[in-house]
C-alpha positions in Angstrom: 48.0 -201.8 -3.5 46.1 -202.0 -6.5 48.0 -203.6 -9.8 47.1 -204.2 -13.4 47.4 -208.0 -14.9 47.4 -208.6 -18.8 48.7 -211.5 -20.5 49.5 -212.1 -24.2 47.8 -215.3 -23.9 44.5 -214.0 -23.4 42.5 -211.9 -25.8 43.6 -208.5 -25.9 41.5 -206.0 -24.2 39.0 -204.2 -26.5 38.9 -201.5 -25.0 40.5 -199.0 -22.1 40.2 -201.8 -19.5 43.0 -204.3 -18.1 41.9 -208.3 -18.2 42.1 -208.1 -14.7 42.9 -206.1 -11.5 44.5 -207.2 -8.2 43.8 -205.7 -5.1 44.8 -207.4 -1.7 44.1 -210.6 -2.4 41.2 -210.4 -4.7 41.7 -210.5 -8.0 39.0 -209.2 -10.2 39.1 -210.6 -13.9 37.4 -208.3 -16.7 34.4 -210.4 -18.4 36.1 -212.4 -20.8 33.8 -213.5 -24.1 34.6 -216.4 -26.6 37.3 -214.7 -28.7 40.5 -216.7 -30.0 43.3 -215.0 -28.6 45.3 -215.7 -31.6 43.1 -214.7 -34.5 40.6 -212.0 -32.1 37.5 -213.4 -33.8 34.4 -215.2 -31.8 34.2 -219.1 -31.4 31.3 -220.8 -33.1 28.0 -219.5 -33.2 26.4 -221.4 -30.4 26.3 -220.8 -26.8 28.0 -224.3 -25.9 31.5 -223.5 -27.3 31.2 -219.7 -26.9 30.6 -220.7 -22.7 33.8 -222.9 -22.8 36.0 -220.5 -24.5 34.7 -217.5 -22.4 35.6 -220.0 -19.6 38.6 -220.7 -21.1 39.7 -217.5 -21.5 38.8 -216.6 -18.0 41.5 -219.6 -17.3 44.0 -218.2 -18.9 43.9 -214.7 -17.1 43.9 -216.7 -13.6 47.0 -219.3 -14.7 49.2 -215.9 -15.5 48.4 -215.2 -11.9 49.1 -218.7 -11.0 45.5 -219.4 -10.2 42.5 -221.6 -11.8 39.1 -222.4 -11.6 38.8 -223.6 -8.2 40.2 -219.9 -6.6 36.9 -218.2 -8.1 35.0 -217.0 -5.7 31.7 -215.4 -7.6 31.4 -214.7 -11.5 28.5 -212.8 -13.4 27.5 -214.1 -16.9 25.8 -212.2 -19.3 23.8 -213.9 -21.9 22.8 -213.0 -24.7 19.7 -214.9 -25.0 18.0 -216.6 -21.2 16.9 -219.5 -23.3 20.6 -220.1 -23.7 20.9 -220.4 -19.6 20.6 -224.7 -19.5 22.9 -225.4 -22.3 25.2 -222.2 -20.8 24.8 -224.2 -17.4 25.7 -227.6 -18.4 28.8 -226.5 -19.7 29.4 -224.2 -17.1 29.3 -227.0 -14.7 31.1 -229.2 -16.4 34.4 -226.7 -16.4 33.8 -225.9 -12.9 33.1 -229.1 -11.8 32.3 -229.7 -8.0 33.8 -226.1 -7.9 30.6 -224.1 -7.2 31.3 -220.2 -6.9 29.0 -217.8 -6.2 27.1 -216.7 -9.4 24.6 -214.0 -11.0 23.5 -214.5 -14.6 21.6 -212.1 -16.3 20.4 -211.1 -19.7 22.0 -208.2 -21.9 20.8 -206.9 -25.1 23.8 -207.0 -26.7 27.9 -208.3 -26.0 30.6 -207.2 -27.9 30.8 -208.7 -31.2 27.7 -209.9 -31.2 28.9 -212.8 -28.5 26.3 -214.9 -27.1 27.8 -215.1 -23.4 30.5 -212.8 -21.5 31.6 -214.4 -18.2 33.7 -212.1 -15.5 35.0 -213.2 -11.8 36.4 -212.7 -9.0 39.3 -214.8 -7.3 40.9 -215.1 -4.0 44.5 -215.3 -4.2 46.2 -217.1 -1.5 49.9 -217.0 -2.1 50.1 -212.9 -3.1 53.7 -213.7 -3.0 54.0 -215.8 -5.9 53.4 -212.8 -8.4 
């Protein structure tokens, strides 16, 4: 069974695309960039609070599936800029903690709205019958 997950919380989706899909026990969370959910408009205009807000939001998709950090399996982040990767890192690590997923990071010409850093992911989801 395959089913859709959005929450208000979250920024809405920009597009035709739900902030996250279920299947089995997977769940696969749409790349999330450093938008405010409440006002829809970027975070700062460096990569250290645009990672944690991304990361952030990427939280907030996971708790309204009753999940957090530590059930992501693999994310990809897409930078903006590679020279952005050690400062992205740092604060990467320091949300993850000794959480270490599986991880690609490339870089993109261009995010939406000009972000510097989208982050997506993919969770397991032990308890399926919680939701």
């Amino acid at each position: 069974m395959i089913q859709g997950l959005n929450t208000h919380n979250a920024p809405k989706a920009i597009g035709p695309y739900s902030q996250a899909m279920i299947c089995d026990d997977l769940l696969f969370c749409s790349g999330q960039t450093p938008i405010d959910p409440e006002t829809m408009e970027l975070v700062g205009n460096d990569i250290v609070p645009q990672t944690r807000r991304a990361l952030t939001n990427l939280e907030i998709v996971l708790k309204s599936a009753q999940l957090d950090l530590s059930h992501v399996v693999k994310t990809t982040v897409f930078l903006q800029n590679m020279a952005d990767f050690d400062r992205m890192n740092k604060t990467y690590e320091q949300m993850f903690g000794d959480h270490m997923p599986a991880r690609s990071t490339v870089e993109v010409s261009r995010l939406p709205m000009d972000a510097l850093v989208e982050i997506e992911c993919i969770a397991r989801m032990p308890d399926r019958t919680a939701i």
